[in-house]
C-alpha positions in Angstrom: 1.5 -3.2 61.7 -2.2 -3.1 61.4 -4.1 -0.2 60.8 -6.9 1.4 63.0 -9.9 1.3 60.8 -13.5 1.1 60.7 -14.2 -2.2 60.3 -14.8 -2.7 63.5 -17.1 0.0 64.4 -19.9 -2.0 65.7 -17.6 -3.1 68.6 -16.4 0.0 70.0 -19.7 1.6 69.6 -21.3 -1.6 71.2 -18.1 -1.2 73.7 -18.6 2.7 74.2 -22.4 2.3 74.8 -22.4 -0.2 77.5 -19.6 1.6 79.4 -21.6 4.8 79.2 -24.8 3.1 80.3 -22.6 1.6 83.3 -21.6 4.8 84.2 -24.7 6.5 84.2 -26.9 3.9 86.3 -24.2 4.0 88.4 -25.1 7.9 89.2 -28.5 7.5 89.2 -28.4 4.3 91.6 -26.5 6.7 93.8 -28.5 9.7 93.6 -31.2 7.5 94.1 -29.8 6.0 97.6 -29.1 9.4 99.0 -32.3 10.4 98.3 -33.7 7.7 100.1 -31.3 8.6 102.9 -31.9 12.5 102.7 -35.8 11.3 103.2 -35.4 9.5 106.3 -33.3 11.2 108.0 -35.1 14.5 107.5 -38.7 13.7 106.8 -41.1 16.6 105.1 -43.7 17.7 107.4 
């Protein structure tokens, strides 16, 4: 059985990092959208 060490830790942390950075352009792309929306639908006088 092979052991879970930390030879590897370049690939989970390259592996954790891109996930995350997925994740949070994936929020911001969508707060960005609805903010678009929110702006054209109800336009500041």
């Amino acid at each position: 059985m092979r052991k879970l060490g930390f030879e590897n830790w370049g690939k989970y942390a390259f592996e954790f990092l891109s996930i995350f950075i997925a994740v949070v352009s994936a929020f911001a792309l969508e707060n960005w959208g609805q903010e678009r929306r929110d702006r054209k639908l109800l336009p500041l006088f």
